[in-house]
N, CA, C and O of each residue as an XYZ file, in Angstrom:
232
protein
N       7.820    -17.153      9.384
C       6.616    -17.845      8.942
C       5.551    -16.822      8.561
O       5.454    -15.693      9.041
N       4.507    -17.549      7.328
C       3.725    -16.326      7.493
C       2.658    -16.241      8.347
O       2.416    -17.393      8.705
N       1.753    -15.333      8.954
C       1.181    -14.714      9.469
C      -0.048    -15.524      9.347
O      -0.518    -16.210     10.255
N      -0.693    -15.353      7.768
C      -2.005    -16.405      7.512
C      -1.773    -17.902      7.878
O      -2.702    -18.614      8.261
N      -0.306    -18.414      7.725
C      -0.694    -19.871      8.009
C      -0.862    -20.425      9.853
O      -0.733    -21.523     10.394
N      -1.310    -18.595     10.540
C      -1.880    -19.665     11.808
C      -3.141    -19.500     11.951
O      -3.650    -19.545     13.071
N      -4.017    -19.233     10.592
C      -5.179    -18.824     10.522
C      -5.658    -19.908      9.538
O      -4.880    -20.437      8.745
N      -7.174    -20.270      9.628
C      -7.556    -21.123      8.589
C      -8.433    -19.781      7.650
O      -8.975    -20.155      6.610
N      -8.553    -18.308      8.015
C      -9.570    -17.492      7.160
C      -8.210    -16.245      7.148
O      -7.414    -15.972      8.047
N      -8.343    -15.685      5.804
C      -7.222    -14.709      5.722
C      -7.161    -13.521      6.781
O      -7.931    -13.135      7.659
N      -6.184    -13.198      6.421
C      -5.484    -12.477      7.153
C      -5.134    -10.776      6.666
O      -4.019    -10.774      6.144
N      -5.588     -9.721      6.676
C      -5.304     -9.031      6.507
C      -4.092     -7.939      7.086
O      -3.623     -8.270      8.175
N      -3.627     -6.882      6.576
C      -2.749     -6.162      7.909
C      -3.242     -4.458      7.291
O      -3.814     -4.356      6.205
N      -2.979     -3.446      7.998
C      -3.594     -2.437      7.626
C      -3.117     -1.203      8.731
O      -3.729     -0.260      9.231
N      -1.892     -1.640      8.831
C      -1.689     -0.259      9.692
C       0.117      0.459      8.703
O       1.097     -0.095      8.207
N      -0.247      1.610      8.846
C       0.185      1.869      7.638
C       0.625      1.843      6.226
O       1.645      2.237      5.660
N      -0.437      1.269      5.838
C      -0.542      0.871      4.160
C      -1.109      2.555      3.650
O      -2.103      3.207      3.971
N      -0.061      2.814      2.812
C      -0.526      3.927      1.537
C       0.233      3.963      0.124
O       0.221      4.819     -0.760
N       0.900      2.731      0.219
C       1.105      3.428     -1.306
C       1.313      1.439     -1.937
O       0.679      0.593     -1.305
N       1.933      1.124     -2.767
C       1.842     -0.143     -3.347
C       2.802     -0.885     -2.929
O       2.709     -2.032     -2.489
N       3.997     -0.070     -3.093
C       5.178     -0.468     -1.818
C       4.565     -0.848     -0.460
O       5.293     -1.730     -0.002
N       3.763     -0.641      0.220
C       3.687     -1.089      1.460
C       3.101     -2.155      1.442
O       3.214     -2.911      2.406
N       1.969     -2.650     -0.153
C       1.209     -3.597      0.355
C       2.330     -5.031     -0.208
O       2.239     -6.239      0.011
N       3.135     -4.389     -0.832
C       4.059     -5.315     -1.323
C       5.244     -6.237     -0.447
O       5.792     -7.325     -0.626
N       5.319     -5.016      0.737
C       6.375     -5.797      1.724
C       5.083     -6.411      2.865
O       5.681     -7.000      3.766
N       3.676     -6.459      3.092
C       3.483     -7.033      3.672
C       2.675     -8.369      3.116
O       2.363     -9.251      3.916
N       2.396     -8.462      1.907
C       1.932     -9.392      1.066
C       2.693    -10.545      1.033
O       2.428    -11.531      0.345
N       3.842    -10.397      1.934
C       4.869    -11.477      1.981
C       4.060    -12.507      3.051
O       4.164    -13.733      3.090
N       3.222    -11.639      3.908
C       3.398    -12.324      4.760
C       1.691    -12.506      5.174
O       1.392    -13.263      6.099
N       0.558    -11.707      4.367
C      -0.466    -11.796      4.965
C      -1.707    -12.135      3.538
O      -1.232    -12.163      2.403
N      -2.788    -12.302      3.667
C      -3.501    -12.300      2.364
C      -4.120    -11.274      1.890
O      -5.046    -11.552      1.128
N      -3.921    -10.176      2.085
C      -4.685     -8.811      2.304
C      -3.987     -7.560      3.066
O      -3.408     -7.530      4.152
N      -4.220     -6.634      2.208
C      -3.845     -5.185      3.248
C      -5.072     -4.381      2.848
O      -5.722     -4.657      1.840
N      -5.443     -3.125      3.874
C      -6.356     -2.518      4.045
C      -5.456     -1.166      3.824
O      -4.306     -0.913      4.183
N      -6.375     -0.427      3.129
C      -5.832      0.919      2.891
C      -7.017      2.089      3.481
O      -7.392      2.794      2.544
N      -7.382      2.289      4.206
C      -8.815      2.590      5.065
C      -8.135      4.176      5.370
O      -8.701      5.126      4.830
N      -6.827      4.459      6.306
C      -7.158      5.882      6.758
C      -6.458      6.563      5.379
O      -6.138      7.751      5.438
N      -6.261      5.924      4.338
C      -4.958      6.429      3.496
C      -6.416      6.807      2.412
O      -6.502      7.873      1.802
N      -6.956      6.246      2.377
C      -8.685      6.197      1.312
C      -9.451      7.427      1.987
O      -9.960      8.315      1.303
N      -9.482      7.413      3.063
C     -10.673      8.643      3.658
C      -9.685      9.870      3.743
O     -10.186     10.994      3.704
N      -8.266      9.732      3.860
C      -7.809     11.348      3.802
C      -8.002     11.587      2.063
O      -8.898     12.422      1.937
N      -7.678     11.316      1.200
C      -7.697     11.371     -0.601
C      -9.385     11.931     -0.864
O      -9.818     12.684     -1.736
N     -10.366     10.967      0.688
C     -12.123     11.749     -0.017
C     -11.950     12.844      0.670
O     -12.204     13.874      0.045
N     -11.427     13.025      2.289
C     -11.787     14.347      2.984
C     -10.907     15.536      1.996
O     -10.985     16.553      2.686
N     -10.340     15.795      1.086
C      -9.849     16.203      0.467
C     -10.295     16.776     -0.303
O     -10.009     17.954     -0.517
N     -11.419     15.881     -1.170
C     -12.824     16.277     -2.259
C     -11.778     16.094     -3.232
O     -11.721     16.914     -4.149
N     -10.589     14.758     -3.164
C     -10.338     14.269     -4.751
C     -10.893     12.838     -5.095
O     -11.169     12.139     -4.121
N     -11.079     12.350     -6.246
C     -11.793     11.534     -6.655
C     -10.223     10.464     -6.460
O      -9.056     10.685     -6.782
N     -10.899      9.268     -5.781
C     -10.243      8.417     -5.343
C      -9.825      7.239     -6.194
O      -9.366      6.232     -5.656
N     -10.022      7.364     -7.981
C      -9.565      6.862     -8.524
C      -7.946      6.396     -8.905
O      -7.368      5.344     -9.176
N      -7.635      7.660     -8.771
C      -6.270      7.721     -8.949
C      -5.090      6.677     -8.321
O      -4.106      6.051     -8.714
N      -5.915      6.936     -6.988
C      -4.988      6.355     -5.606
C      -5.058      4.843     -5.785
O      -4.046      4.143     -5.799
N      -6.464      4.304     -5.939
C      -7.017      3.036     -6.261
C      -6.221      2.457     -6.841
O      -5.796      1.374     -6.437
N      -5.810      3.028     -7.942
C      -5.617      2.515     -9.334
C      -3.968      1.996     -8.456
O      -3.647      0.817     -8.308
N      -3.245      3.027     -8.045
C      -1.954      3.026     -7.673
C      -1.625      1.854     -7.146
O      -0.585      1.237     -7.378
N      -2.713      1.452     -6.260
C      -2.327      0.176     -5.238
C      -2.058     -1.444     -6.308
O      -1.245     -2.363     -6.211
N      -3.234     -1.146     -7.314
C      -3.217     -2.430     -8.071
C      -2.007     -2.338     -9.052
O      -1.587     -1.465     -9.812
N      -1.456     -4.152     -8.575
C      -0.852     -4.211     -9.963
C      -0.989     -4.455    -10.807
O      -0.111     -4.280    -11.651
């Protein structure tokens, strides 16, 4: 079953999400993934976080 339908407000998941593949196998099951420590290592880095962004969307 999924995950959001024991929720009436979405549902996110966010523990190891980094690349589009990940948000793809959990999109099965939630309304949202968070990409949070995978976003702040790409700034502590000093690269412009477009790139990565872009990656996640399809």
């Amino acid at each position: 079953a999924k995950v959001a339908s024991f929720s009436t407000i979405p549902v996110c998941a966010g523990f190891g999400i980094r690349a589009a593949e990940d948000i793809a196998a959990v999109g099965l099951y939630v309304s949202g993934a968070i990409v949070g420590s995978a976003l702040v290592e790409v700034l502590e880095r000093g690269e412009d976080p477009t790139p990565f962004l872009k990656s996640l969307i399809r």
